[in-house]
N, C-alpha and C positions, 0 to 999 in steps of 0.2 A: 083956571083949575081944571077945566073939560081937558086941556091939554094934558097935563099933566097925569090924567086919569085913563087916556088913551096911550101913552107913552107906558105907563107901568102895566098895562094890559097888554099891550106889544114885548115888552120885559118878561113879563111872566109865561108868554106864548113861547118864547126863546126860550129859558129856563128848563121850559117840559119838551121843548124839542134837544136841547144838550141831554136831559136828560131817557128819551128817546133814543140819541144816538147812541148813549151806553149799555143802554138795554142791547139793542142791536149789537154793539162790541163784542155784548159777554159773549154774545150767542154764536159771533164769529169764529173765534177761539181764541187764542191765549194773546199771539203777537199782535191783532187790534187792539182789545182788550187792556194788554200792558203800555202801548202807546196814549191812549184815548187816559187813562187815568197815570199816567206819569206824573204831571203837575199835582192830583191830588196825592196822590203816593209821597211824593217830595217833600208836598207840608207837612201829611199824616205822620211817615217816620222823622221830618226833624220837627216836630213837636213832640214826639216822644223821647229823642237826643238829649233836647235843649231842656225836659221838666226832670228825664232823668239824672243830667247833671248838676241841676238844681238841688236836684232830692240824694244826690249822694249814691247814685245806684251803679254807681261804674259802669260804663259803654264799653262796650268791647268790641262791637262788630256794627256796623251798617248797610245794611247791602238794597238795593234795588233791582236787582236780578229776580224774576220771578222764577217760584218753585211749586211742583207739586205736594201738597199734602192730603194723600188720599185721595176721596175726589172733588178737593178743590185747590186752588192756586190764592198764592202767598203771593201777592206783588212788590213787597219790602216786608224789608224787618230791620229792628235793631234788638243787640241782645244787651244783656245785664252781667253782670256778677254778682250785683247786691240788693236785689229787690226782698224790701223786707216787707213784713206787715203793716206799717208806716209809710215805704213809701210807693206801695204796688198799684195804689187805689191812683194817685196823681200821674204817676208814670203810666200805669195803661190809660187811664181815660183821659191823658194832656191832648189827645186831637181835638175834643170835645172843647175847647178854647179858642180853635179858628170858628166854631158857631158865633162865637163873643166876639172877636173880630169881624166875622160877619157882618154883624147888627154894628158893631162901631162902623164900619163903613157905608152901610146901608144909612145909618143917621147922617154921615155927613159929608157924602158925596156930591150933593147939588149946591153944596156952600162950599163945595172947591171947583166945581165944571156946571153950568149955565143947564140946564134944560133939554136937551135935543133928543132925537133916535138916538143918536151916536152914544151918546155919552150914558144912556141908558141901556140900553143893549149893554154896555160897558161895564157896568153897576152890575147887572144880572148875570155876564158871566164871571167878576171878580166872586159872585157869590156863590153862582154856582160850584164855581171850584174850590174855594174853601170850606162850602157845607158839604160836598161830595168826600173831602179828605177831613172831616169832622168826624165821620161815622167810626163808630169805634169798631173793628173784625171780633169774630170771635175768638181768637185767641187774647184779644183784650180786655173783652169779657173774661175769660178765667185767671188771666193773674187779677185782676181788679175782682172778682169774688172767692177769694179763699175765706175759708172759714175764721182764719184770724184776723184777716184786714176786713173782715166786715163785724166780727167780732169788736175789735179794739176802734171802730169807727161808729158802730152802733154806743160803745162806752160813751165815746167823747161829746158825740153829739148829745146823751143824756146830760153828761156833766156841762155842756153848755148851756140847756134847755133849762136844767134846774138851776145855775147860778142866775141866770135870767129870769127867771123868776122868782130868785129871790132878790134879788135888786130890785124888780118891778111892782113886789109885794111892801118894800120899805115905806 
């Protein structure tokens, strides 16, 4: 157990040095920056792709080419034709799903690879990069809080709350 206790202390040493070196990227400029978060960029917009076309939102562009906006930088985007009130809230914040992947891997990565540095180190940076391209931008934030999908999502969850308790109450 000692072992294993030093092993994820070494894990998490790494972790806050990957994410050290990002810090340092931003501050480089645009071309480390968009190299050093590619991988999370990757998952971030095709997790937005893959719940957009789930949700019916028509995809119409993807790009990975970064861009300036004002004074910050866009490292991906994917666009829409059809984000509605319904489905704006799941399409911006579908990154927030590789956290959920996250933790499924983090649960069951030493019941597929043995214990070691290696394989731990391993673990923390599969994690690192999928909670790095978890975070949702702020432009994700505002299609995900329009006044109608928080509106019509605030509804629903009452109507869930109260049929649950009226079930609960029988």
């Amino acid at each position: 157990m000692e072992q294993h206790t030093s092993l994820h202390l070494c894990g998490i040493v790494f972790f806050i040095l990957l994410a050290g070196i990002r810090r340092s990227a931003r501050s480089a400029g645009i071309l480390p920056l968009a190299v050093w978060n590619l991988a999370g960029t990757i998952l971030h917009e095709t997790a937005h792709l893959l719940v957009g076309v789930l949700f019916r939102a028509k995809p119409t562009g993807f790009s990975l080419v970064p861009r300036r906006q004002g004074r910050h930088w866009r490292l991906g985007s994917v666009s829409f034709t059809r984000i509605t009130p319904l489905n704006a809230v799941p399409v911006a914040l579908a990154p927030l799903g590789l956290a959920v992947i996250a933790y499924w891997f983090a649960r069951r990565w030493f019941v597929w690879w043995s214990p070691s540095l290696g394989t731990t180190l391993s673990l923390y940076a599969v994690l690192y990069l999928l909670l790095s391209g978890a975070l949702p931008s702020r432009g994700d934030l505002e299609v995900a809080c329009t006044w109608r999908s928080l509106l019509l999502y605030a509804v629903l969850g009452a109507g869930v709350w109260y049929g649950k308790s009226l079930i609960c109450f029988r």
